[in-house]
C-alpha positions as CSV (number, residue, x, y, z in Angstrom):
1,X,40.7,-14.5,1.6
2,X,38.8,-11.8,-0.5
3,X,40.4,-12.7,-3.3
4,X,39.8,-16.7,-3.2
5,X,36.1,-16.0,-2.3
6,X,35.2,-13.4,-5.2
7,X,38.0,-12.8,-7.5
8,X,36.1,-9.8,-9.5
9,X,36.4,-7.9,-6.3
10,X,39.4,-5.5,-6.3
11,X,41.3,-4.9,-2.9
12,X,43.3,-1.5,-2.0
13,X,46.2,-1.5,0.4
14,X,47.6,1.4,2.6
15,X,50.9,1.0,4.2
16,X,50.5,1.8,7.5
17,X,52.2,0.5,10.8
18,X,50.1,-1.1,13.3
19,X,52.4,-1.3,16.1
20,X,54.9,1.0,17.8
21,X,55.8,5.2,18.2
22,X,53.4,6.9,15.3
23,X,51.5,4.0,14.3
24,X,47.8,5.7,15.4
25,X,48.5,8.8,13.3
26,X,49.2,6.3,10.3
27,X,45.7,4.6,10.7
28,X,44.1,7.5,10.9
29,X,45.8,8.6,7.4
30,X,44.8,5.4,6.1
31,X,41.3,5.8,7.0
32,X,41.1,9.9,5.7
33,X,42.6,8.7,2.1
34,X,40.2,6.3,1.6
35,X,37.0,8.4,3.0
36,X,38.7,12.0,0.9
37,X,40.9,11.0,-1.7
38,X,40.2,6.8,-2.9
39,X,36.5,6.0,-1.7
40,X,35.6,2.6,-1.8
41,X,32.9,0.9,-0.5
42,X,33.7,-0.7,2.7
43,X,36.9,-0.1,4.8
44,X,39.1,-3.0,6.9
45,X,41.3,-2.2,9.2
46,X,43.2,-5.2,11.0
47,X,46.2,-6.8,12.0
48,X,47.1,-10.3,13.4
49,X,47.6,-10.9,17.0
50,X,49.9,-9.4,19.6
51,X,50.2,-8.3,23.3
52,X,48.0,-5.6,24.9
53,X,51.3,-3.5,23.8
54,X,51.2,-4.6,20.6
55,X,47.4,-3.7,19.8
56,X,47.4,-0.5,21.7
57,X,47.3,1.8,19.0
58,X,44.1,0.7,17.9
59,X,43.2,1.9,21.5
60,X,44.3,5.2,20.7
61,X,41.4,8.2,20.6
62,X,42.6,9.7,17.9
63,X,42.0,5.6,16.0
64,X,38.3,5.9,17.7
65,X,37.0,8.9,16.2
66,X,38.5,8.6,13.1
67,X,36.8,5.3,12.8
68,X,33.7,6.6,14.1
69,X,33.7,9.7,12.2
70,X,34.4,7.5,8.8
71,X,31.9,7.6,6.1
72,X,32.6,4.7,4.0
73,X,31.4,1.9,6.5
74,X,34.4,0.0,8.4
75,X,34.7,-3.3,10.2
76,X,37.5,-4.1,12.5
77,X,39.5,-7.1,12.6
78,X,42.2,-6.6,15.0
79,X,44.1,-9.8,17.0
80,X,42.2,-12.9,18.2
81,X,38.7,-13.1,18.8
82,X,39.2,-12.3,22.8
83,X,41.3,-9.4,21.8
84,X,38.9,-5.9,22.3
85,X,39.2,-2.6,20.9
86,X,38.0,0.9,21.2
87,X,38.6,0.7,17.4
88,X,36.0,-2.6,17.2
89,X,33.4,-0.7,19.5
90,X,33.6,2.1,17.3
91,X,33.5,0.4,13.6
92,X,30.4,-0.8,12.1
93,X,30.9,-4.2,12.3
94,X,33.5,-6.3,14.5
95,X,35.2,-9.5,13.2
96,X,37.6,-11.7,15.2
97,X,40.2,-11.8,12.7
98,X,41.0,-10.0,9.5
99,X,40.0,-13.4,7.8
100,X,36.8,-13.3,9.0
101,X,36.5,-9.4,8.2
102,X,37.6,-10.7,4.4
103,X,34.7,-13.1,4.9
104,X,32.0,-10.2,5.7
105,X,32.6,-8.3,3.0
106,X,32.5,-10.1,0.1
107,X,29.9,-13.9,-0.5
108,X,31.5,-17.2,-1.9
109,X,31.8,-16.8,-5.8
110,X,30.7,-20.9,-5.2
111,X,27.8,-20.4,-3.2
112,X,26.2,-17.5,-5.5
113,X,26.6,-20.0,-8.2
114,X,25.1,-22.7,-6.3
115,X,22.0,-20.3,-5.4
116,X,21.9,-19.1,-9.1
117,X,21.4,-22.4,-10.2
118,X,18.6,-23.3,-7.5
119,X,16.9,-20.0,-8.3
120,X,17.0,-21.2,-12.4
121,X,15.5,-24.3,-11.7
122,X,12.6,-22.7,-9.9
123,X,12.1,-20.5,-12.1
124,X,11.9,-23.6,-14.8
125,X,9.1,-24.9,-12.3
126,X,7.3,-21.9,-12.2
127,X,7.4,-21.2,-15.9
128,X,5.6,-25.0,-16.6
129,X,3.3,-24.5,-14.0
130,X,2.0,-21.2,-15.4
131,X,1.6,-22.1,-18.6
132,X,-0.5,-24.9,-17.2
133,X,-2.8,-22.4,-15.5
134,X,-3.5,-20.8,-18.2
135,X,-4.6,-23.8,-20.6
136,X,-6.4,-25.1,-17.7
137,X,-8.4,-21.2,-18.0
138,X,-8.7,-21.3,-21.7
139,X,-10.5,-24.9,-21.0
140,X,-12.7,-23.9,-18.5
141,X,-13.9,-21.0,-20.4
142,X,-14.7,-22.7,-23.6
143,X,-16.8,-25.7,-21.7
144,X,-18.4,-22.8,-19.6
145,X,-19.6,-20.9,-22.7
146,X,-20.0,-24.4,-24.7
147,X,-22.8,-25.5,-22.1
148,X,-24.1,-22.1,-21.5
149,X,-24.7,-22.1,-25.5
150,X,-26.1,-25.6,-25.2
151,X,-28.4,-24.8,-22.8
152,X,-29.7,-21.5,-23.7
153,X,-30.7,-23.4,-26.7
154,X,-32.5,-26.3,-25.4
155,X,-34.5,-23.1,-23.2
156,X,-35.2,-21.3,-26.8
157,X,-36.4,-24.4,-28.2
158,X,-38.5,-25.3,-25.2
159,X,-39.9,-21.5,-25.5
160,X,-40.8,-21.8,-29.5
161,X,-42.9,-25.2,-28.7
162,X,-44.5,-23.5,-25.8
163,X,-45.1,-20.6,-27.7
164,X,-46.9,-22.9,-30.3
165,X,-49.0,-24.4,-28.2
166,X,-50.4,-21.1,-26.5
167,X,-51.6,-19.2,-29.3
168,X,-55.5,-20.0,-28.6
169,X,-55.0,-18.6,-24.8
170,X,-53.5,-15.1,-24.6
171,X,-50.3,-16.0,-26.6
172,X,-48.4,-12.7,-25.9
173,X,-48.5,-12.5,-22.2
174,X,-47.5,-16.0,-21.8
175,X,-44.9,-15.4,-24.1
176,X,-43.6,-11.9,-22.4
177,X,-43.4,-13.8,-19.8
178,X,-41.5,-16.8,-20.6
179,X,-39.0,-14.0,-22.4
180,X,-38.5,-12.7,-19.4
181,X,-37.4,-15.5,-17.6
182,X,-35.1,-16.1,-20.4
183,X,-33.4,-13.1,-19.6
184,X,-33.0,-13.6,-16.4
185,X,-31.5,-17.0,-16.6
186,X,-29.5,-15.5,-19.8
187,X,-28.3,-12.9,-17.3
188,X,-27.3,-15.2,-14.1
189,X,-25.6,-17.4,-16.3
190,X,-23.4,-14.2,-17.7
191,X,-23.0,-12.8,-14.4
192,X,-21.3,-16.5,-13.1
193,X,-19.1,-16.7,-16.0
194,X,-17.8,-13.2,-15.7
195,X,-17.0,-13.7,-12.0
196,X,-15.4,-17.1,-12.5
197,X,-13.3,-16.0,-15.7
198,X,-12.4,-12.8,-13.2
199,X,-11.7,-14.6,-10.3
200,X,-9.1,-17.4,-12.5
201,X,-7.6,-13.5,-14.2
202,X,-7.4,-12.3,-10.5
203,X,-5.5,-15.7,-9.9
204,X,-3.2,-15.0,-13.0
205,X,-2.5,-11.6,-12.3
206,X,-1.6,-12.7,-8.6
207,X,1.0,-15.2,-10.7
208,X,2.0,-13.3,-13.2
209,X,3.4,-10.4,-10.2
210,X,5.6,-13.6,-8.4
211,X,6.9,-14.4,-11.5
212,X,7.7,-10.8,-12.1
213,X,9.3,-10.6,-8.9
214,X,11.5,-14.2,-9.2
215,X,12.4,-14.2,-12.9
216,X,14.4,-12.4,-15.4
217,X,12.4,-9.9,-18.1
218,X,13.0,-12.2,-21.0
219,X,11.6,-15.2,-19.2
220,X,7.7,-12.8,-18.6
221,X,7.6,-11.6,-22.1
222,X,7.5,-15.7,-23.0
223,X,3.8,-15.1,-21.2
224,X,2.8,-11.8,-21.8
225,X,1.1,-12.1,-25.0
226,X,-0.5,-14.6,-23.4
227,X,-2.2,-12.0,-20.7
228,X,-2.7,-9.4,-22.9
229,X,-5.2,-12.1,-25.0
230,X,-6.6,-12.6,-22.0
231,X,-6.7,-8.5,-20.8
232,X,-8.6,-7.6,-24.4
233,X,-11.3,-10.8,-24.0
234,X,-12.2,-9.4,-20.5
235,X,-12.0,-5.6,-21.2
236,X,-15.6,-4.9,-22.5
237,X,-16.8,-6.5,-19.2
238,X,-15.0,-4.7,-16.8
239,X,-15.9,-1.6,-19.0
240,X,-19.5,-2.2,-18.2
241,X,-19.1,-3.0,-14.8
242,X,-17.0,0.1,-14.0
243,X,-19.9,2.5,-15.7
244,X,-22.9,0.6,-13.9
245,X,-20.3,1.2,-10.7
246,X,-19.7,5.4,-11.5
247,X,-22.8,5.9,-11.7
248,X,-23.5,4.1,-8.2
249,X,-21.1,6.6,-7.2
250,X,-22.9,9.2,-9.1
251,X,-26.3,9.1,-7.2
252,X,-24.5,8.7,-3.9
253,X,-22.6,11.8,-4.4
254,X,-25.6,13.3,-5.3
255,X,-27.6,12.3,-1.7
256,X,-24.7,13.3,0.6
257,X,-24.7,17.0,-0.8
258,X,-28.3,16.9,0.3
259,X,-27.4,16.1,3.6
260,X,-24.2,18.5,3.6
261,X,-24.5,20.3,6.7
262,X,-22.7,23.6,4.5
263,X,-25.7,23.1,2.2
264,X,-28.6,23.8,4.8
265,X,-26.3,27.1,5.9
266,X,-26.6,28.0,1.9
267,X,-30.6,27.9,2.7
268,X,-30.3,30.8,4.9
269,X,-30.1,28.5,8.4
270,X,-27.0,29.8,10.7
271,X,-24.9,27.7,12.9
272,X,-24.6,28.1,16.8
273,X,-21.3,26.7,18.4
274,X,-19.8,28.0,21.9
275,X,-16.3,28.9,22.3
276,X,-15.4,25.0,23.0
277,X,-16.7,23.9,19.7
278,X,-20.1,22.7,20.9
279,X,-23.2,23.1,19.2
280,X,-26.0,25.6,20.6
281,X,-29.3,23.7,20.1
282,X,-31.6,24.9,22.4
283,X,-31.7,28.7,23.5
284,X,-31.1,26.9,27.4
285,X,-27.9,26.0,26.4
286,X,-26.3,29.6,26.0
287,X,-25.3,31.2,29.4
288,X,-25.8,35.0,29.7
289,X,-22.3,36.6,29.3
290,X,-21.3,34.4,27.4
291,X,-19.5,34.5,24.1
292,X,-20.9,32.4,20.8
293,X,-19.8,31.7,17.3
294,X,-22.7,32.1,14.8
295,X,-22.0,30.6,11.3
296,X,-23.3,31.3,7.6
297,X,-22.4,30.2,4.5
298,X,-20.3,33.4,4.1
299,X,-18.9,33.1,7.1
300,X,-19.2,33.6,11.0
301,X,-19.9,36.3,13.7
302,X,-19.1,36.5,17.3
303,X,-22.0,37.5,19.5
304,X,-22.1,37.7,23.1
305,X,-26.1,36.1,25.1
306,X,-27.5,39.2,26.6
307,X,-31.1,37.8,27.0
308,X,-32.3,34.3,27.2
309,X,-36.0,33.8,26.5
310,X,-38.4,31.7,25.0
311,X,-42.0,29.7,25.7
312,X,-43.4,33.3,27.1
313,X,-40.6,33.4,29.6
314,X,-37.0,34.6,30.3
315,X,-35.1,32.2,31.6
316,X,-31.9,29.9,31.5
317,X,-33.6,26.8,31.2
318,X,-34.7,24.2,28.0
319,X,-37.8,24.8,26.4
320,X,-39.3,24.3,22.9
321,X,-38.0,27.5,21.3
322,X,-34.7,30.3,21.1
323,X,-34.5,33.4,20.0
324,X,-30.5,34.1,18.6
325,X,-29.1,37.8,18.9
326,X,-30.6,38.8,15.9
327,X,-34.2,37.9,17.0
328,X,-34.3,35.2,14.6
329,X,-36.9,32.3,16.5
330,X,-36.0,28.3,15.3
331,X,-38.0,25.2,16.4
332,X,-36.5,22.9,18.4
333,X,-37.3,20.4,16.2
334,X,-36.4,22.0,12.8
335,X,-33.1,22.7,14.9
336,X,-32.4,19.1,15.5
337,X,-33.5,18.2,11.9
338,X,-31.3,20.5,10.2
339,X,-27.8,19.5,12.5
């Protein structure tokens, strides 16, 4: 069966009984050749149908862990399809007969054929259709930038007779100011076309990766000089909007080392946390006895409260000021500002 599905596909026999006085022990030298001195790449072991008698070896312990203990992956095919082994319990796959064991290992030769064909005309379809994408880009761009050229010169020639006219009544702030609306109708209509001619790349690329992933290499390189045009036309844009984006990044940096908690402890501020982790605030959260973990920049101290005092009294309770162990007094306020 093996042989009629897939040809190519070379099969290995091992003479081995499968009935009767010694049969086990022969299995299981048929299965250690072909795991120690042949590997291949999948293991069958089967036999046609028979009596309980008849199939017993397969039954045999010795059959079991051998199977089980087999590296190269097997699947039994023993007797009929109602016919149960500890040989089929133990393999990696079961099969009813050894024909259907021949069928699970190896596919039709007439079915991958069939599915190579299907998968070539798709990828016929595929190729057309991306090639249609990208003219229908190239289009799109050209009438974008045609009537963004038109109509930043009907605005320049608009501006010049305005300018004209205004000469008599303060000529250059009327014209600053017309120059700056130009800008900023120059700009918007460069920032639309740079997000339209990156969202139909974005739409390529997306394209261009499930063609990558369905077709042969020969049939992408038919495209790629096509994307790399493409790549090169949009690569001073991106260029700038990465810089105007790092230095974003930049300045935020810059503002959350300000409000690093490590560089307040640099200023000569210490941290308070008890033993649990939790941060000492107000001098009526420490307890007397117990033991505290004081922080610097250099690193951190263990102190123990022996006094509690603050607002011209000793006691345990909150007010608006502590004194730490080394006498050092903190606001309440500054506290709460600085953690």
């Amino acid at each position: 069966k093996i042989q009629e599905r897939m040809p190519i596909v070379p099969v290995y026999l091992f003479d081995a009984r499968v009935q009767g006085q010694g049969a086990a022990q022969e299995i299981v030298s048929g299965i250690e050749y072909f795991n120690l001195e042949f590997p291949v790449d999948v293991l069958i072991i089967g036999r046609g149908g028979g009596s309980l008698e008849d199939l017993w070896c397969f039954n045999e312990e010795i059959v079991a862990r051998a199977v089980f203990a087999s590296r190269v992956p097997v699947i039994s095919g023993v007797g009929h399809e109602v016919d149960v082994s500890l040989a089929d319990l133990a393999a990696d796959r079961r099969a009813p007969t050894p024909t259907a064991a021949g069928e699970m290992v190896v596919p039709s030769r007439q079915d991958l054929l069939e599915r190579l064909s299907n998968l070539h005309k798709r990828l016929s379809n595929i190729d057309q259709w991306f090639a249609s994408r990208v003219q229908g880009v190239d289009e799109f761009e050209f009438r974008l930038t045609a009537g963004y050229q038109r109509y930043l010169g009907e605005v320049r020639h608009r501006l010049e007779r305005v300018r004209g006219d205004l000469n008599a009544i303060r000529p250059d702030r009327l014209f600053a100011q017309l120059i700056g609306r130009l800008d900023v109708l120059a700009a918007r209509f460069s920032s639309l076309r740079d997000q339209v001619i990156t969202r139909r790349v974005e739409v390529l690329s997306g394209l261009h990766q499930r063609l990558e992933r369905s077709s042969p290499q020969r049939a992408i390189a038919l495209h790629l000089e096509r994307v790399l045009y493409a790549e090169e036309r949009l690569r001073r844009v991106v260029r700038d909007s990465i810089q105007e984006r790092t230095s974003r990044l930049l300045q935020l940096e810059g503002k959350l080392a300000v409000l690093n908690p490590a560089s307040v402890l640099q200023r000569g501020f210490a941290l308070v946390q008890a033993k649990d982790g939790k941060i000492i605030r107000f001098a009526s959260d420490a307890q007397l006895g117990t033991d505290l973990n004081v922080r610097f920049t250099d690193g951190e101290i263990e102190v123990r409260v022996a006094k509690v005092s603050g607002a011209g009294r000793e006691s345990s309770g909150r007010d608006s000021h502590h004194e730490d162990d080394q006498g050092v007094v903190t606001s309440k306020n500054a506290q709460r500002d600085l953690f």
